[in-house]
N, C-alpha and C positions, 0 to 999 in steps of 0.2 A: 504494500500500500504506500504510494509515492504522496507529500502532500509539501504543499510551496506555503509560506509564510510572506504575507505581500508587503506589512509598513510595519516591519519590529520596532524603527524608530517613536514610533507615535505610544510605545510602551516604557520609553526611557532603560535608561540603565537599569543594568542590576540584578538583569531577569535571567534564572535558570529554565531554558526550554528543554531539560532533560525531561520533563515528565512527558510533552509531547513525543520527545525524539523516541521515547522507548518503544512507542506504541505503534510508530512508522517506519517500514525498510530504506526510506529515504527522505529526509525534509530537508529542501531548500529554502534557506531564508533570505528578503533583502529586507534592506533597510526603509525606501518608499516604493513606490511604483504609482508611475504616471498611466493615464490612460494611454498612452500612446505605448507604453510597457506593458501594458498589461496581457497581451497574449504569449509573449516572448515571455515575460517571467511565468506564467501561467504553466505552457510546456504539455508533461502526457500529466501532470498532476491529477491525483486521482481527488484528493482532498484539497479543497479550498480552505486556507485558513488568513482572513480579514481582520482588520478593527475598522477602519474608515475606508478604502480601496473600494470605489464602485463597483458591484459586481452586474452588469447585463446577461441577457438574455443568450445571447448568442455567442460566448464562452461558456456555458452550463453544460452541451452536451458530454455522453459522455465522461462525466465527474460521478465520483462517489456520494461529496456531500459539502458542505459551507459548512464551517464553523466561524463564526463572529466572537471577535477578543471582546464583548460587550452587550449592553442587553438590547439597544435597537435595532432595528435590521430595517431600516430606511434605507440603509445601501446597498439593499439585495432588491433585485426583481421579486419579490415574493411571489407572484402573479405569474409568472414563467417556470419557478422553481417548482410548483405545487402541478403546475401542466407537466412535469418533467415526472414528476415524482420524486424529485430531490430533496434528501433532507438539509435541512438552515436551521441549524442548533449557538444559541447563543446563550450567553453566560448571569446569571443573575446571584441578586444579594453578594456579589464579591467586594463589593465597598461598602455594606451598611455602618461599621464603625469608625470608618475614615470621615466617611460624607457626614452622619452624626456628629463625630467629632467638631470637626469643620464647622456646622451649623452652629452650633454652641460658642462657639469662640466669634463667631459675625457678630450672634445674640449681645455675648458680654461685651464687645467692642462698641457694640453702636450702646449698648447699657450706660457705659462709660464714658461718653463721649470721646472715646480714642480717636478718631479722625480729627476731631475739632481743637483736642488738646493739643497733637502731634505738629495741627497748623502753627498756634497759638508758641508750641515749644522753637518751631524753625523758624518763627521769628522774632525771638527775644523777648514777647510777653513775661517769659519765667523771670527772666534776669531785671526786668525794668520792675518787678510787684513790687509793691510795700509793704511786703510782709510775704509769711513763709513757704506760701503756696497759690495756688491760682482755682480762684472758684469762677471762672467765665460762663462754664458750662453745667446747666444742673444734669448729674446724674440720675439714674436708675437702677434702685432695687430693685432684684426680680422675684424677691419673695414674696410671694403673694399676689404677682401680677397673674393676670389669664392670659394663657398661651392658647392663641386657635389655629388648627393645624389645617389645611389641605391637603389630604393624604394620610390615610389610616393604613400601607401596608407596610411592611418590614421594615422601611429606613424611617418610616411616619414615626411608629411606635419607637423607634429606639431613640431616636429625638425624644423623644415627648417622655420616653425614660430619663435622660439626661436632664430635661429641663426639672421633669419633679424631683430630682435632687437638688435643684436649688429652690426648692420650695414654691414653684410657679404650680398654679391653675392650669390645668390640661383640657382645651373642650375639640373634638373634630367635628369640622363640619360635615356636612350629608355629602358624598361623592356627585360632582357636578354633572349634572348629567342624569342624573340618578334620584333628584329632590323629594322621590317619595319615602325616603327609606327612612326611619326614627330619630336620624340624628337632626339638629338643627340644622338651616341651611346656612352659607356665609355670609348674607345679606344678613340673617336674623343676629347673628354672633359679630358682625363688623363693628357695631357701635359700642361693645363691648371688651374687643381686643384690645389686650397692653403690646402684645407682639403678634408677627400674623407671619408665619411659614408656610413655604410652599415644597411639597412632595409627592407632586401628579406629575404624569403625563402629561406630554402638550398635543392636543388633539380639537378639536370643532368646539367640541364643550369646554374647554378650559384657556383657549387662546384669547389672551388680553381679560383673565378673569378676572383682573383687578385694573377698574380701567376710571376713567374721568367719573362719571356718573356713581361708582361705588367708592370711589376716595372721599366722594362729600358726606359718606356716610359714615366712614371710618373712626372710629374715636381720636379725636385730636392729639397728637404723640404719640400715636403707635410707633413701636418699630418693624420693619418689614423686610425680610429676609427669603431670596428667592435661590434654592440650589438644587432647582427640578431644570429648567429647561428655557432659554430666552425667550419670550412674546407671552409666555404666562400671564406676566403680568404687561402692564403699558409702562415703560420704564421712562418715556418722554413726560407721562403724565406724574409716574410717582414723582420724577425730580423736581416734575412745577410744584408740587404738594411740599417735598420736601423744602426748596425754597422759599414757599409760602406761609410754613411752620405747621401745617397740617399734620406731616409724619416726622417725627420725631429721629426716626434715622432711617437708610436706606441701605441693604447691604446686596450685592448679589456675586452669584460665582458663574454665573450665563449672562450670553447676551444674543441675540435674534441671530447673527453672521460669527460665529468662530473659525479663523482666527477676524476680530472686527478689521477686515482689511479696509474700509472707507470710514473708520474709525464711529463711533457713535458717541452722543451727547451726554451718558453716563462718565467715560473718559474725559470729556472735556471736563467736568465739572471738577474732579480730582483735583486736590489742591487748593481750593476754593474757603476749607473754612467751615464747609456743611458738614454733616454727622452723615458721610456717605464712604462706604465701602467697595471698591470692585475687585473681586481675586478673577484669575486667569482660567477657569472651569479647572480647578484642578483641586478641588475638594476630596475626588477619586483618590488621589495619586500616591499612600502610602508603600512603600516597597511590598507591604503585607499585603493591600489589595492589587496589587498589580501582581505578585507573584500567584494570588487566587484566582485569576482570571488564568494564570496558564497551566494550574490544576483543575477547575471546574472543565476546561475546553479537552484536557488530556482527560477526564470521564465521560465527554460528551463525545468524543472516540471510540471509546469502550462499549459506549450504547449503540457509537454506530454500527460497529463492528459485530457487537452481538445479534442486530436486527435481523 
């Protein structure tokens, strides 16, 4: 069973592909693959193995199966794959306590005002005070505050683990899409959120789910922390909100275009003085979950092979 490895680079250093290699008589790996590579690196490969590398229709025949180093498969033909009868196995819960992690640490920073202080420290605020510290910015305890989540599955809940150790109020809202089902919805729970996280899918029902019309409804000062997916929320609207003193902080780790190659207005804002966070999507990227992603794919071998 021959299988090609198409953008190891997009998995960083550090990673042992022994547990795939055992499982194949042959894997060739590169580092990217352009479209215009992508047959040449492809070859008699029997196994597809992806993170980002578009995979079309018309490279399928003939293959074993796709493995995806991640859990979306936006990059596969799905629709070709399933006419083929190919299987497209991709990898799940391999970052729940990284992205968790992550989450938490946006939470307490925008809590803190970290952004605003770090402005405040680069330019000599600390050293001109009159005295022994800098109260500019009022912070945020989060004991006691109500945390409302979007997204009740595996990375939802271990968030909302993390959070009730610091003593916050845990409520999820009803799955968008879904507004019949017992829990509140997040219109109902907006005006009540001290922080508001997101841990959906981005799909029809959740795109721009926090958008101009549901910030007026928001409880004044929330904080709002997005490390599901770019266009979730309206990130042009949160930053007028935030501006405006409506939200109290703005953190996210996505943004609509990664990498933001025509740069977007969240970037601009950086540096500015606001209670505003952007990390580079890389929430994911513990060496522990990136080495889980080339274990969960090296069992998802195992199934192929035994089918």
């Amino acid at each position: 069973m021959k299988a090609v490895l198409l953008d190891l680079d997009t998995m960083g250093d550090g990673i042992d592909l022994e547990p795939i290699r055992s499982r194949v008589s042959e894997l060739r790996v590169y580092g990217t693959t352009s479209p215009e590579q992508l047959d040449e690196h492809l070859g008699d490969a029997d196994l597809i193995i992806t993170n980002k590398v578009k995979i079309p229709a018309q490279v399928m025949v003939n293959r074993r199966g796709i493995l995806i180093l991640a859990t979306g498969t936006n990059n596969v033909d799905m629709d070709a794959a399933r006419a083929l009868g190919l299987p497209v196995m991709n990898v799940l819960n391999y970052g729940t306590a990284s992205v968790a992690q992550h989450t938490l640490m946006l939470m307490l920073a925008l809590a803190a005002r970290l952004p605003a202080y770090q402005h405040d420290l680069q330019h000599g605020a600390w050293q001109q005070s009159p005295f022994f510290c800098l109260l500019n910015h009022s912070t945020t305890e989060l004991l006691g505050k109500r945390l409302v989540m979007v997204g009740s599955g595996v990375l939802g809940s271990a968030v909302a683990k993390l959070a009730s150790a610091f003593g916050m109020e845990v409520s999820f809202c009803a799955r968008p899409g879904a507004e019949q089902d017992d829990r509140p919805t997040l219109d109902q729970l907006l005006p009540h959120a001290d922080v508001l996280s997101f841990h959906c899918p981005l799909n029809a029902d959740t795109r721009h789910l926090l958008n101009a019309e549901r910030l007026q409804q928001i409880r004044p000062g929330c904080l709002v922390v997005n490390c599901a997916r770019g266009g979730i929320i309206d990130e042009v609207a949160c930053l007028q909100a935030l501006r405006d003193g409506r939200l109290g902080g703005l953190a996210v780790d996505v943004l609509p275009e990664e990498p933001p190659v025509q740069g977007h207005a969240l970037l601009d804002a950086l540096g500015q003085g606001l209670n505003l966070m952007v990390t580079p999507h890389n929430a994911w990227i513990s060496p522990q979950a990136r080495q889980r992603i080339i274990e969960l794919t090296a069992a998802n071998i195992d199934r192929l092979l035994a089918s």
